[in-house]
py3Dmol code that shows the C-alpha trace and the ligand (Angstrom):
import py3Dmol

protein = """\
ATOM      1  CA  UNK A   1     -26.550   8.243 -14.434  1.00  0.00           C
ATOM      2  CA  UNK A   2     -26.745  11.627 -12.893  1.00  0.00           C
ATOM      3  CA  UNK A   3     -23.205  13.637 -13.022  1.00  0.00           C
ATOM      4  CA  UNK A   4     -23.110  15.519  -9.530  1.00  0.00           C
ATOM      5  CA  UNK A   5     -22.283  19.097 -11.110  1.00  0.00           C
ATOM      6  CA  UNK A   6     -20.541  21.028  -8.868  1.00  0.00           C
ATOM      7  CA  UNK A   7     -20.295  24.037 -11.179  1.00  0.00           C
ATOM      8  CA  UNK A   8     -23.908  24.641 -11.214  1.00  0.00           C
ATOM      9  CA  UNK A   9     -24.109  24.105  -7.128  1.00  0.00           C
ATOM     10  CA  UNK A  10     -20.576  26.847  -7.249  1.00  0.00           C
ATOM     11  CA  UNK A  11     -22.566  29.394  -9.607  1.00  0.00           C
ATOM     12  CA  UNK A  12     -25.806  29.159  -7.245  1.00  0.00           C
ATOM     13  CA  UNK A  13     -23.922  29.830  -3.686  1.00  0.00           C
ATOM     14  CA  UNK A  14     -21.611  32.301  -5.115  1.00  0.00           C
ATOM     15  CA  UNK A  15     -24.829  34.545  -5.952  1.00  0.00           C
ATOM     16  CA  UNK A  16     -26.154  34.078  -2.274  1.00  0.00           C
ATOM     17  CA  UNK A  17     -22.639  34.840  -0.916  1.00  0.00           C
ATOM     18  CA  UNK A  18     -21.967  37.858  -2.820  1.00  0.00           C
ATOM     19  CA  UNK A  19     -25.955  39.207  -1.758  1.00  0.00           C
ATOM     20  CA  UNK A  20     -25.230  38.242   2.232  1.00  0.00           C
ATOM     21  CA  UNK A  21     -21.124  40.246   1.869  1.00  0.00           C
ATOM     22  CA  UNK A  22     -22.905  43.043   0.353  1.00  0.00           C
ATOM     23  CA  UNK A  23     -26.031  43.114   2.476  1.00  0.00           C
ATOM     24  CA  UNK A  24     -24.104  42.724   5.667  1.00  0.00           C
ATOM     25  CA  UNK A  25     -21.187  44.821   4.848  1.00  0.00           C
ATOM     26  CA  UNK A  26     -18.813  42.172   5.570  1.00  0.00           C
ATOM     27  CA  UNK A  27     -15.337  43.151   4.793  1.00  0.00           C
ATOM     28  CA  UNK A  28     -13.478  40.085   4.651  1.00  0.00           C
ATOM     29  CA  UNK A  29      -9.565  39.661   3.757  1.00  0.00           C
ATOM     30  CA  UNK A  30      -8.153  35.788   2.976  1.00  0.00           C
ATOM     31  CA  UNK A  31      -4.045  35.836   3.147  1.00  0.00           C
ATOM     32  CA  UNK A  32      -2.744  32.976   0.850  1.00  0.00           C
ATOM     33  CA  UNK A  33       0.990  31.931   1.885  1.00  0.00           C
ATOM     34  CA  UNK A  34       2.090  29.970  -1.373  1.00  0.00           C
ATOM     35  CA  UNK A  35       5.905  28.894  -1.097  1.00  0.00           C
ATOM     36  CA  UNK A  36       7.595  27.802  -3.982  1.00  0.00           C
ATOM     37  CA  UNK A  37       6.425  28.039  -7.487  1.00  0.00           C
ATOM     38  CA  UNK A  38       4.633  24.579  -8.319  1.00  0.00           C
ATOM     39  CA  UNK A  39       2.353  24.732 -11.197  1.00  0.00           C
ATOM     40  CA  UNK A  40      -0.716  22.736  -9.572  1.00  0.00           C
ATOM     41  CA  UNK A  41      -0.692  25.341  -6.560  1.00  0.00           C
ATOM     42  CA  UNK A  42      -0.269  28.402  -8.824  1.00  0.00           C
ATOM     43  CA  UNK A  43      -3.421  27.316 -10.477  1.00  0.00           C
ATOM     44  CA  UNK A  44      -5.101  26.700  -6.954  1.00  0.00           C
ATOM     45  CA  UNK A  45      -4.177  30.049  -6.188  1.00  0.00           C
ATOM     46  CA  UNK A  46      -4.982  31.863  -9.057  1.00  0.00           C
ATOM     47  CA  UNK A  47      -8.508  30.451  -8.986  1.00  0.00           C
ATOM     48  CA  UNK A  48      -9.189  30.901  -5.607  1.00  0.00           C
ATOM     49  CA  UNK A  49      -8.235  34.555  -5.939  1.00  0.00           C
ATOM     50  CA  UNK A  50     -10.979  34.948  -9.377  1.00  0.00           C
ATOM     51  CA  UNK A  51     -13.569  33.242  -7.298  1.00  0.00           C
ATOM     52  CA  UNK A  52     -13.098  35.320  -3.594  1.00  0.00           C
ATOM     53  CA  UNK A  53     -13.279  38.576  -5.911  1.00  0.00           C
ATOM     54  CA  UNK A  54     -16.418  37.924  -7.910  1.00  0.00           C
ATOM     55  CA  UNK A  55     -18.461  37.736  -4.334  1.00  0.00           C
ATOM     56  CA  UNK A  56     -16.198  40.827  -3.037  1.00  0.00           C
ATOM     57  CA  UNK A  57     -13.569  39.042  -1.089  1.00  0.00           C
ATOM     58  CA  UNK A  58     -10.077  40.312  -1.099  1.00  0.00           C
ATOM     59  CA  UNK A  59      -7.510  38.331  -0.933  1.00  0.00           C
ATOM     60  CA  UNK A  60      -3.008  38.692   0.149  1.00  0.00           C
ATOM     61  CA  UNK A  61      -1.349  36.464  -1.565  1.00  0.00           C
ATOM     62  CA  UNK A  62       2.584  35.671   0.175  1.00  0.00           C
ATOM     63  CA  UNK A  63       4.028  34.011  -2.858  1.00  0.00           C
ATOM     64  CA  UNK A  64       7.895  33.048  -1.232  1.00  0.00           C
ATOM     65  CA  UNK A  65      10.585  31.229  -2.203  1.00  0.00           C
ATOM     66  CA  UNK A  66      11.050  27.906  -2.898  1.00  0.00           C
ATOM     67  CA  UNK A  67      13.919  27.461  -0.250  1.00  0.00           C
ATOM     68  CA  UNK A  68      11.755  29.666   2.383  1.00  0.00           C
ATOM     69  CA  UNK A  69      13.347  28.996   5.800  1.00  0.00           C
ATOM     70  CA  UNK A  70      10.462  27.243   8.274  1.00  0.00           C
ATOM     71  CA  UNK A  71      10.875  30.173  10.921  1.00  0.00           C
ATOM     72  CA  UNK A  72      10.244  32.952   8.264  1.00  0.00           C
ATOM     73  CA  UNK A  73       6.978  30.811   7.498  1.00  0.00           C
ATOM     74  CA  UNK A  74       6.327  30.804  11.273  1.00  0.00           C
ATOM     75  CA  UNK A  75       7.303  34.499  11.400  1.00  0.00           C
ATOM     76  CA  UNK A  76       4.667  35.269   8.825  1.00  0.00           C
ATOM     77  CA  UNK A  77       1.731  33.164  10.325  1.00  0.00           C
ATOM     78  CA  UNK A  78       2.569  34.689  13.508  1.00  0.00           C
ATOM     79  CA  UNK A  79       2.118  38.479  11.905  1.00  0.00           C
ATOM     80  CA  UNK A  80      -1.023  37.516  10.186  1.00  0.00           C
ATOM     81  CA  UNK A  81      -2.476  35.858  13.198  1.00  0.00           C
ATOM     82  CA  UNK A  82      -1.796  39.142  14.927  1.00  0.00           C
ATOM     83  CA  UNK A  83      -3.120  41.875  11.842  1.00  0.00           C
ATOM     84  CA  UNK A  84      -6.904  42.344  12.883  1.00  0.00           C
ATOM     85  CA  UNK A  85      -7.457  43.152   9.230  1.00  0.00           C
ATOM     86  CA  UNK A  86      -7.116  39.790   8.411  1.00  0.00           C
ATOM     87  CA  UNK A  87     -10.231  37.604   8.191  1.00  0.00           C
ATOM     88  CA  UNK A  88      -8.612  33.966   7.448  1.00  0.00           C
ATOM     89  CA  UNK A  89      -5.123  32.216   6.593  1.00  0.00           C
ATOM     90  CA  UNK A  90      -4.565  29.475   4.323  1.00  0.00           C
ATOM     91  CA  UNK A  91      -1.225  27.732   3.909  1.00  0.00           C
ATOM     92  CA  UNK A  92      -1.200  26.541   0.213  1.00  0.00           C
ATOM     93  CA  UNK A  93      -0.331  22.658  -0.424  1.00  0.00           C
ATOM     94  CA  UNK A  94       2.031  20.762  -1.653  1.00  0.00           C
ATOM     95  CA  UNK A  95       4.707  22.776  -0.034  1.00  0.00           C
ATOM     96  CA  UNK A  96       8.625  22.391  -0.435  1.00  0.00           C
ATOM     97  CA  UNK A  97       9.940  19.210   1.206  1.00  0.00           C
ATOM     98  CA  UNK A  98      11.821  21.167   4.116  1.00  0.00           C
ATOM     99  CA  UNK A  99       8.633  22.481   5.531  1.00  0.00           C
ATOM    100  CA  UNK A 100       5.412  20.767   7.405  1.00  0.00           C
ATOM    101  CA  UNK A 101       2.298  21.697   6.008  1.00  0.00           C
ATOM    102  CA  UNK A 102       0.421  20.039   9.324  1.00  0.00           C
ATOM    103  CA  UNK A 103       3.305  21.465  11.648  1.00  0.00           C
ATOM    104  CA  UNK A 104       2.600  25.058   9.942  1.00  0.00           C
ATOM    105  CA  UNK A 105      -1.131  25.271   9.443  1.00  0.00           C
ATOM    106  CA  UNK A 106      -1.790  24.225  13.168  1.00  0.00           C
ATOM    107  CA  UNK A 107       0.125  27.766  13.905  1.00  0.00           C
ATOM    108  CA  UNK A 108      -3.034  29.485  12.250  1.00  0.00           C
ATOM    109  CA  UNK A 109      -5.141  30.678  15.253  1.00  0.00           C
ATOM    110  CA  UNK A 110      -8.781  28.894  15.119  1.00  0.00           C
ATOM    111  CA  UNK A 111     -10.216  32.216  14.185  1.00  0.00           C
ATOM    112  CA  UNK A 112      -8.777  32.346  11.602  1.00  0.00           C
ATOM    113  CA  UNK A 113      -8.631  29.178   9.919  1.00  0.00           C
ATOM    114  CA  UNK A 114     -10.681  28.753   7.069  1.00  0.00           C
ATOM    115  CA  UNK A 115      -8.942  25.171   6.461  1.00  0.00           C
ATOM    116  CA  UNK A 116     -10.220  23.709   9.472  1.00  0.00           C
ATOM    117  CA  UNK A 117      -6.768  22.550  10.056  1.00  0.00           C
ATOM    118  CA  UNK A 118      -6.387  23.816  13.701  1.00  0.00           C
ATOM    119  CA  UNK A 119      -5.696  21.383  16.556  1.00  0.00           C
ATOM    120  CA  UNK A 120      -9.203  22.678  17.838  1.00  0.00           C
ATOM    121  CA  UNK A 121     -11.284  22.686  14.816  1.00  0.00           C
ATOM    122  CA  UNK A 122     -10.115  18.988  13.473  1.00  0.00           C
ATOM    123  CA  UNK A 123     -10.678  17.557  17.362  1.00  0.00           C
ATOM    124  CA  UNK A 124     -14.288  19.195  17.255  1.00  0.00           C
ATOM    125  CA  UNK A 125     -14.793  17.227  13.822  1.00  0.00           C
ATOM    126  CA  UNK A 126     -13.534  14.311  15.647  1.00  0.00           C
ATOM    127  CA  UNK A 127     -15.822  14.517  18.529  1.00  0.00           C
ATOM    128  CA  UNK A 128     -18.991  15.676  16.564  1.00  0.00           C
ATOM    129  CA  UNK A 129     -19.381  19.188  17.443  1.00  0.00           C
ATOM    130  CA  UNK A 130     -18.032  20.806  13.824  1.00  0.00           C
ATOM    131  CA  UNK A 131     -16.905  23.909  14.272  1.00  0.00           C
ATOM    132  CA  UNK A 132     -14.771  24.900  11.007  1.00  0.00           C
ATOM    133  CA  UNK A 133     -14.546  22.180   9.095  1.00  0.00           C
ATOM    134  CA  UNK A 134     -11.933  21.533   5.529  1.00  0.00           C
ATOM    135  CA  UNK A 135     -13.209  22.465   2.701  1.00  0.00           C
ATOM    136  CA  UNK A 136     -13.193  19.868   0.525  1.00  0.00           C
ATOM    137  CA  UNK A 137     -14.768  17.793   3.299  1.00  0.00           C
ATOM    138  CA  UNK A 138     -17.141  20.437   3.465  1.00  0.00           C
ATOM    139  CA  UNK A 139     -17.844  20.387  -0.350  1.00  0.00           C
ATOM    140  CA  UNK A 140     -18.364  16.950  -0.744  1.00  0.00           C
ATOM    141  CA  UNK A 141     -21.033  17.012   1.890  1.00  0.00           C
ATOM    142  CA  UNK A 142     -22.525  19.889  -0.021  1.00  0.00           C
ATOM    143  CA  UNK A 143     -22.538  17.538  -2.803  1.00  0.00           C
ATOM    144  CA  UNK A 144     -24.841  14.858  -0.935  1.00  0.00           C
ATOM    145  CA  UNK A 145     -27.016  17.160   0.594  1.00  0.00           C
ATOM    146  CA  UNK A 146     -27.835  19.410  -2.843  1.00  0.00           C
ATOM    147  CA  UNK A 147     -28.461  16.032  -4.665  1.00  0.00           C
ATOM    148  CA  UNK A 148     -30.470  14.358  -1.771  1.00  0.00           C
ATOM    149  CA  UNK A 149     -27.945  12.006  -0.946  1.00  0.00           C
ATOM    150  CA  UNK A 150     -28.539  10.405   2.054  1.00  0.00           C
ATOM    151  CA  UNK A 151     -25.231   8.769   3.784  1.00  0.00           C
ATOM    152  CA  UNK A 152     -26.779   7.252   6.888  1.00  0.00           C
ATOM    153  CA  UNK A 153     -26.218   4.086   7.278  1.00  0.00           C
ATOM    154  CA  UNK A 154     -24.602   3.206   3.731  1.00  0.00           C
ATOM    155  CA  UNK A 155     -20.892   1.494   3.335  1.00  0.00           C
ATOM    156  CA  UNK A 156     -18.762   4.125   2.245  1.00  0.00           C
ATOM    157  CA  UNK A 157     -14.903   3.514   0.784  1.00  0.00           C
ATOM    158  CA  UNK A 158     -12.498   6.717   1.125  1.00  0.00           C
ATOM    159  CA  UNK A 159      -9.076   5.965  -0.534  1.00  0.00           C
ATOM    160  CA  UNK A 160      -6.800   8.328   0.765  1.00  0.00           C
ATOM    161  CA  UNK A 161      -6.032   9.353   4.167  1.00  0.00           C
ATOM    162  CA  UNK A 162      -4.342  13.083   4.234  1.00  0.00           C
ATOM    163  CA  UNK A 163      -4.895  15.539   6.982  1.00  0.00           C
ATOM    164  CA  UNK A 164      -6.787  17.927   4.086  1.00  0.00           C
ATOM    165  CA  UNK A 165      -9.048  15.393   2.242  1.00  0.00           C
ATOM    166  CA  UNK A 166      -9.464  11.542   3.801  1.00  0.00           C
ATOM    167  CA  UNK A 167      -9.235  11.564   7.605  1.00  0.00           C
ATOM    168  CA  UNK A 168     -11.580  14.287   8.099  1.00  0.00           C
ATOM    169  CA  UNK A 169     -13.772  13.556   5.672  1.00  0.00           C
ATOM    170  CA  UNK A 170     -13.786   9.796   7.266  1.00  0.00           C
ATOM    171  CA  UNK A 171     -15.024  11.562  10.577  1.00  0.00           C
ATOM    172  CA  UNK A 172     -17.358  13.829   9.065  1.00  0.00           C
ATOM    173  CA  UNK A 173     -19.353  10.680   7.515  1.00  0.00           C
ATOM    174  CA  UNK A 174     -19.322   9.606  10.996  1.00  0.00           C
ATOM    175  CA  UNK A 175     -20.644  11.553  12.494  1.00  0.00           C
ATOM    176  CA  UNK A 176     -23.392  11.599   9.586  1.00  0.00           C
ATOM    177  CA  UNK A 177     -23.726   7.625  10.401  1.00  0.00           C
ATOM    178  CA  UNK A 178     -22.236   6.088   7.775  1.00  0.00           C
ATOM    179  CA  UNK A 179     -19.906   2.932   7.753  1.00  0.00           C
ATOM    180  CA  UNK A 180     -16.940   4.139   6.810  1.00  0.00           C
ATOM    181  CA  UNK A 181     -13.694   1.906   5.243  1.00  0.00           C
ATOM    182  CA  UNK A 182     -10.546   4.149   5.142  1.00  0.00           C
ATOM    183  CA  UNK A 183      -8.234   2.899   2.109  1.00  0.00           C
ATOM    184  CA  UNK A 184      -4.883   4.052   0.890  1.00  0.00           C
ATOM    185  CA  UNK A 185      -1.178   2.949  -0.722  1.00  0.00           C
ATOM    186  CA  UNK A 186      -0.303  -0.140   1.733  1.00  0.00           C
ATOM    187  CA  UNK A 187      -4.121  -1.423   1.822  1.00  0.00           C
ATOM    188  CA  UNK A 188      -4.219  -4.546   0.390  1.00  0.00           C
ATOM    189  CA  UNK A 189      -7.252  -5.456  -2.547  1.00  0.00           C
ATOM    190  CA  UNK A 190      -8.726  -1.924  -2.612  1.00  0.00           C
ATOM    191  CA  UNK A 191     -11.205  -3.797  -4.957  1.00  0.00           C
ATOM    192  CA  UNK A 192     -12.337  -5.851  -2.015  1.00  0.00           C
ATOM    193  CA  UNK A 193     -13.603  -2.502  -0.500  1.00  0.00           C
ATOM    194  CA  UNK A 194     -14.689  -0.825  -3.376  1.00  0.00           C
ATOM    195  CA  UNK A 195     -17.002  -3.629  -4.711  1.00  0.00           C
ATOM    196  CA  UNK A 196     -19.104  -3.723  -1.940  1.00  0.00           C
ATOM    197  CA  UNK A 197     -19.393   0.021  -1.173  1.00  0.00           C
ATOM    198  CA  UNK A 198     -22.594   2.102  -1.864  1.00  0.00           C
ATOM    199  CA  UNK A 199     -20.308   5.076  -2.139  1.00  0.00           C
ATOM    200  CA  UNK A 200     -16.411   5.402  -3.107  1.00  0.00           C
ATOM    201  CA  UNK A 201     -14.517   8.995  -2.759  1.00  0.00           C
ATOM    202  CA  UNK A 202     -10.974   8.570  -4.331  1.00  0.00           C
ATOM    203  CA  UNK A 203      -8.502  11.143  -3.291  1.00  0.00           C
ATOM    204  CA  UNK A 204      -5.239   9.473  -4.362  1.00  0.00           C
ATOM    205  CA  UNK A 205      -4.367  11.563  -7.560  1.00  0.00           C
ATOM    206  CA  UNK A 206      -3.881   8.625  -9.530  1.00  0.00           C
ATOM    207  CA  UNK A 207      -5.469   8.783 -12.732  1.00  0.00           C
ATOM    208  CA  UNK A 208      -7.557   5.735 -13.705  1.00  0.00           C
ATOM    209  CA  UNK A 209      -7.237   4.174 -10.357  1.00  0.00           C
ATOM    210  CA  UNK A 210     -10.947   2.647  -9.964  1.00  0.00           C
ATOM    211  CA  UNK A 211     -11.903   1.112 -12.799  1.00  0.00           C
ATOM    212  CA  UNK A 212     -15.439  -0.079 -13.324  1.00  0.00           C
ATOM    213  CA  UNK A 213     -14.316  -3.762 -12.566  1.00  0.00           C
ATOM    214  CA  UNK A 214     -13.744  -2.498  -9.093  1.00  0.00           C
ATOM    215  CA  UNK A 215     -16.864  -1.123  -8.469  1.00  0.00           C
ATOM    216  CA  UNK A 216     -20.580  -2.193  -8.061  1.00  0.00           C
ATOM    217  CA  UNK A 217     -23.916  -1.634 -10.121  1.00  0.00           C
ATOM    218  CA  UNK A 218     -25.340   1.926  -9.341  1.00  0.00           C
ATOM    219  CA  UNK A 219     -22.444   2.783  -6.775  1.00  0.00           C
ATOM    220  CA  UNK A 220     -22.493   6.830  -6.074  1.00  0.00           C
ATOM    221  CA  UNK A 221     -18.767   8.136  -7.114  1.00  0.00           C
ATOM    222  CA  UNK A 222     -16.765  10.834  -5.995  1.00  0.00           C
ATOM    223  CA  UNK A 223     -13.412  11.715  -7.644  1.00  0.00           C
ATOM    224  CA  UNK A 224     -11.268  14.404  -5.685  1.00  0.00           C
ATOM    225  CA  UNK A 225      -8.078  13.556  -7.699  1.00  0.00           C
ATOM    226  CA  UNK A 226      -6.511  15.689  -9.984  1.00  0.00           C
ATOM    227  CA  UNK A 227      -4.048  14.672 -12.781  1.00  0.00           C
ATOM    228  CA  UNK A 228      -2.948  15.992 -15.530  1.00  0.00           C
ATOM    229  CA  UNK A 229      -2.663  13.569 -18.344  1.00  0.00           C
ATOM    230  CA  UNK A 230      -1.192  14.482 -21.929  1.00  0.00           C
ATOM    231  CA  UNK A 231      -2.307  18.483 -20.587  1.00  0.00           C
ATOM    232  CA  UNK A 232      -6.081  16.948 -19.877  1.00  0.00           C
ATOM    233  CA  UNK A 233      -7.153  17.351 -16.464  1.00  0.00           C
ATOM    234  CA  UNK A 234      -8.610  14.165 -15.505  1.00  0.00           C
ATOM    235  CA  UNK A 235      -9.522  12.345 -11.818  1.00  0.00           C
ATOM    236  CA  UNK A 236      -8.871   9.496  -9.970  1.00  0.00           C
ATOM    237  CA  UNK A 237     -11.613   7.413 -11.829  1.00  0.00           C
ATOM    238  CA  UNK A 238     -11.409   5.556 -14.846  1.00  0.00           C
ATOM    239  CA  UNK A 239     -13.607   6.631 -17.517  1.00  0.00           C
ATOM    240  CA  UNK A 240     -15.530   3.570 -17.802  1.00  0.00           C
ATOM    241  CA  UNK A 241     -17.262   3.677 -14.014  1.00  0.00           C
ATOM    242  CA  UNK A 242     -20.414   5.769 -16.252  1.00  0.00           C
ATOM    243  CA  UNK A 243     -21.382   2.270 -17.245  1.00  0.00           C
ATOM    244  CA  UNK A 244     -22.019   1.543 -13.536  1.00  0.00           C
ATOM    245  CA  UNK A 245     -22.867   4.650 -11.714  1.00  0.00           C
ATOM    246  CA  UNK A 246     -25.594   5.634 -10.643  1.00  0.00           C
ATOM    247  CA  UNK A 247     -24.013   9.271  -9.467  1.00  0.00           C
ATOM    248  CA  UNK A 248     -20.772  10.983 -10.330  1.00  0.00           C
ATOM    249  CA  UNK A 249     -18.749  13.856  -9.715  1.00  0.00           C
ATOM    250  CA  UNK A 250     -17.052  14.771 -13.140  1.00  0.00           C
ATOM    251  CA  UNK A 251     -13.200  16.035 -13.517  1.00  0.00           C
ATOM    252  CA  UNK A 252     -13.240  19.234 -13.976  1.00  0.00           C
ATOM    253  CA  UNK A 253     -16.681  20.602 -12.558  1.00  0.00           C
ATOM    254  CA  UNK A 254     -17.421  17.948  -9.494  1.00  0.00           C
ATOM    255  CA  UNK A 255     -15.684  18.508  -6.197  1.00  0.00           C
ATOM    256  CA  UNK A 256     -12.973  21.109  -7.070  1.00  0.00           C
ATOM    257  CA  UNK A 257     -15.752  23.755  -7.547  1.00  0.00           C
ATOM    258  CA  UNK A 258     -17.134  23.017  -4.346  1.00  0.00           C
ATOM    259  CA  UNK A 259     -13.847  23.273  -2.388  1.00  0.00           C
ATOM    260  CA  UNK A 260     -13.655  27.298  -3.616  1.00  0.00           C
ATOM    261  CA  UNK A 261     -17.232  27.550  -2.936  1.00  0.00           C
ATOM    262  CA  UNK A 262     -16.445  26.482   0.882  1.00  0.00           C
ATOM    263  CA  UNK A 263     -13.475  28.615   1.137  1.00  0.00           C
ATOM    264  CA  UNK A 264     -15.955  31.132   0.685  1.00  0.00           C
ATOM    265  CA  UNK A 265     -18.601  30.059   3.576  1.00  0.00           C
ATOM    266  CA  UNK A 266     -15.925  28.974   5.893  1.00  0.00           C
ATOM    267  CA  UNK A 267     -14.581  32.993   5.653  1.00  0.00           C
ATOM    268  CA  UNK A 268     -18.248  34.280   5.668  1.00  0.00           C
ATOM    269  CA  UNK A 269     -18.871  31.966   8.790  1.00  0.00           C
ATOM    270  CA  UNK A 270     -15.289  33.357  10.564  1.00  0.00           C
ATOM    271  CA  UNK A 271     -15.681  36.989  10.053  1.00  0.00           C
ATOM    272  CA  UNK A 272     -19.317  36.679  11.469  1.00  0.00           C
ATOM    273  CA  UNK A 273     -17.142  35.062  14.703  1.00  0.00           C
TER     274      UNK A 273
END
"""
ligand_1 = """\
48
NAP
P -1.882 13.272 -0.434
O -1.656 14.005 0.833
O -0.758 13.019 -1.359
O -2.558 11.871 -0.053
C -2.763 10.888 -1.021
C -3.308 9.651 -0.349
O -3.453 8.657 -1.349
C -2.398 9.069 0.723
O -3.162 8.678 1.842
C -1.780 7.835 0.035
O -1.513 6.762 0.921
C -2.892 7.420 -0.889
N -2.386 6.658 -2.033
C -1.342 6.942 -2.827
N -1.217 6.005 -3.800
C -2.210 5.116 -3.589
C -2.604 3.929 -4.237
N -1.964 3.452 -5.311
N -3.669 3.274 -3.763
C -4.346 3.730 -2.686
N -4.022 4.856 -2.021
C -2.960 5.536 -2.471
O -2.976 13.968 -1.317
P -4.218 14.954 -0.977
O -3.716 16.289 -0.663
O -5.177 14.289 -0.052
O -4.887 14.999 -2.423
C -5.299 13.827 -3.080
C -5.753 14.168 -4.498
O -6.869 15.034 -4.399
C -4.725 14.929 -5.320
O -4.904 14.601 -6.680
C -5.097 16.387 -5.099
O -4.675 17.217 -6.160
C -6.587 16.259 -5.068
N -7.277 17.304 -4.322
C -8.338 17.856 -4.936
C -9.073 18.818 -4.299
C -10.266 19.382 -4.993
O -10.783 20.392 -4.555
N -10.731 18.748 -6.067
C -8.724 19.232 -3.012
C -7.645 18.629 -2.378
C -6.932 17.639 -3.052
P -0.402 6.825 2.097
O -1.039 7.636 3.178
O -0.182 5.413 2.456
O 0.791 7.514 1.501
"""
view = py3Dmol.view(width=600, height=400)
view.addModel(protein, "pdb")
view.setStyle({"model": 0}, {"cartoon": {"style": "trace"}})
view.addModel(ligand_1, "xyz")
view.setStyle({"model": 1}, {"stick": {}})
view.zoomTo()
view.show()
């Protein structure tokens, strides 16, 4: 079994961007809105912020209240779609239950989305002409492509279907002709799916979830979950898939490495317009 090490692939392209911001003089500012103080997104944040400064990124972090009114959100967006000196927005998930994370990142101007979440950038996904595209999506591609993995034509199970992970990443293996089965908390049998699939992406955070009775000899796995179990950060995937994988992504080191990593391209790729 061959464990799909995003760390390594992070450490390589952080050494080619940090040579192509230097050589090219980019000067490139990423504002972070963060509302609320939940412990997952303060990590997200914190390590996003580490990785943007070792390749000589700087980044604004808006950390605001928990009860943050949705027009002083809007308000904000607004300003930093307006402040030239700004090279990309991200809206930090999960947010407080009064606001709309999809509502509120499609208010970040296309040039300055480094989410991909704009009305424009997702419906360019959609129709095959990527533009921007998430960043997760855009890692786990990465993944495939580092490690040779072709997804033409292979049946490919994605269990979850959020606006950040699942949908998109269902039309990005698309558009990369696969066969794509979109799973998530009402499908029925989700071992029906995953038995047959050549390739299963979990994005539930659910930990143990797929189990290696739910899965098929030498399947290719891809865990984008993230729990936190007795303080252990763990995935969506039982521990026992190994026994029938033929690739992995490991929990930590797989996919969440690779979802900085893009950050950082989809920001070189935006400030070079
Ligand atoms: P989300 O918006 O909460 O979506 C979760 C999805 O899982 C939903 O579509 C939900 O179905 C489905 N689901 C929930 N319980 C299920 C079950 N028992 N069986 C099948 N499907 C189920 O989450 P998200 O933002 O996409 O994130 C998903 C996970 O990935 C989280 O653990 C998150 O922390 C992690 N994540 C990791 C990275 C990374 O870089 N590694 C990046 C982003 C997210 P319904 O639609 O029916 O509710």
């Amino acid at each position: 079994m061959t464990i799909l090490d995003g760390k390594k692939i992070r450490e390589e392209l952080l050494e080619k961007y940090k040579e192509i911001i230097q050589e090219q003089d980019l000067n490139i500012v990423l504002a972070i809105i963060q509302i609320g103080d939940n412990s997952s997104s303060n990590t997200y944040v914190k390590n996003k912020v580490i990785y943007t400064k070792k390749v000589g990124i700087k980044t604004k972090v808006f950390k605001l209240p928990e009860n943050l009114d949705e027009n002083e959100c809007i308000t904000l967006i607004n300003q930093l779609n307006n402040d030239s000196t700004i090279t990309g927005i991200l809206v930090q998930s999960p947010l407080p239950k009064q606001l709309d994370f999809k509502k509120l990142s499609r208010l970040i101007l296309d040039s300055k989305d480094v989410d991909g979440l704009s009305k424009n950038n997702l419906f360019a996904l959609r129709d095959n002409k990527e533009k921007i595209i998430p960043c997760t999506v855009k890692g786990i591609l990465k993944i495939f492509d580092y490690y040779e993995i072709s997804v033409e034509g292979k049946n490919i199970v994605i269990i979850g279907r959020s606006d950040i992970v699942g949908r998109p990443l269902a039309d990005a293996l698309i558009n990369r002709n696969a066969t794509i089965t979109l799973c998530h908390s009402k499908t029925k049998n989700i071992e029906m799916y995953t038995s047959q699939a050549d390739i299963v992406i979990s994005a539930v955070g659910h930990p143990n979830l797929i189990t290696k009775d739910m899965v098929k000899d030498q399947f290719i796995g891809i865990d984008v979950g993230i729990n936190y179990v007795d303080g252990k950060l763990v995935g969506d995937f039982h521990e026992n898939v190994k026994e029938k994988a033929s690739y992995l992504t490991p929990v930590p080191g797989g996919v969440g490495p690779m979802t900085i990593s893009m950050l950082i391209e989809n920001l070189i790729e935006l400030k070079r317009g």
